[in-house]
Each structure stands twice: as structure tokens, then as C-alpha cells.
C-alpha positions as MATLAB code, in Angstrom:
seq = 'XXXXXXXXXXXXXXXXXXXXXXXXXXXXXXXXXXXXXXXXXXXXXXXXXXXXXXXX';
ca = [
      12.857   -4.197  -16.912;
      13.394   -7.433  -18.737;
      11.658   -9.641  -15.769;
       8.630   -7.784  -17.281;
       6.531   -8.688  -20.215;
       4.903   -5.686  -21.667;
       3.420   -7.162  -24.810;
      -0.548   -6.428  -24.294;
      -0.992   -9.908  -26.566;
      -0.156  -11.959  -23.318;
      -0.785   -9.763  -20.611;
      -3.682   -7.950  -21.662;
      -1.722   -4.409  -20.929;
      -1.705   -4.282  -17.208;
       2.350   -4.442  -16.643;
       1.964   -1.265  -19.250;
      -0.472    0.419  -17.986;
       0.953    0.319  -14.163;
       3.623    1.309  -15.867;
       2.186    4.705  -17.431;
      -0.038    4.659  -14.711;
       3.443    5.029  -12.184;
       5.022    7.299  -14.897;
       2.116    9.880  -14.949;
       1.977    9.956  -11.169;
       5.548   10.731  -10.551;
       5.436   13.463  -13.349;
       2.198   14.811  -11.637;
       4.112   14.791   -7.819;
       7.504   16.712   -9.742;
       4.862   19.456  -10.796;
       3.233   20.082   -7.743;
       6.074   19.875   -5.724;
       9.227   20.690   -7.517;
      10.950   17.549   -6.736;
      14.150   16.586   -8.748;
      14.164   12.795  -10.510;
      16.228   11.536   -8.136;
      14.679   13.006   -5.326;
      11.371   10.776   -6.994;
      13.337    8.046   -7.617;
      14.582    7.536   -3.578;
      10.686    8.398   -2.813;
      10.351    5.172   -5.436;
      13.202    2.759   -3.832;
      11.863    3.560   -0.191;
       8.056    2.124   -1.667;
       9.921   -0.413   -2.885;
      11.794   -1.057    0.109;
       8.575   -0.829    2.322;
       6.549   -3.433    0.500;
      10.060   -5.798    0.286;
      10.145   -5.732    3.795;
       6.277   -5.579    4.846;
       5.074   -6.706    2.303;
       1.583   -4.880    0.459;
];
């Protein structure tokens, strides 16, 4: 996470809060559907793939 400048001084919080924003989401989809982390965390690399590859 070091390409990412989370000091709220410069960036006025938004890489934070998408951040805890993310975080919060993922805990919320574990709880309602039981998921393991790294069941989240291929759900998160496929996103990532998909907007790589298409673009958003």
C-alpha cells in the first residue's frame, strides 16, 4: 500500500476513507454470507481484474 498516500493533510481523506469504506463492506458481505477472507479476497482480485482489463 505504499503507492498510496493516506495522510488526510494532502489528500483530504478520500484514499482513507475508500479504504474503510472497502474494509466495512467486505466485513458486512463475511456476515451475511459466511464467506472466509480469502474467499473475499479472490471476490477482491477478480474486481480488480475486471476493471484492469475493462476498465471502470
Amino acid at each position: 500500500m505504499s503507492n498510496f498516500n493516506f495522510d488526510d493533510t494532502e489528500t483530504s481523506g478520500i484514499w482513507w476513507s475508500t479504504n474503510v469504506s472497502i474494509r466495512d463492506l467486505c466485513v458486512e458481505l463475511k456476515e451475511d454470507t459466511s464467506c472466509e477472507d480469502n474467499q473475499i479476497v479472490e471476490l477482491l482480485r477478480s474486481i480488480a481484474k475486471s476493471i484492469e482489463v475493462n476498465g471502470i
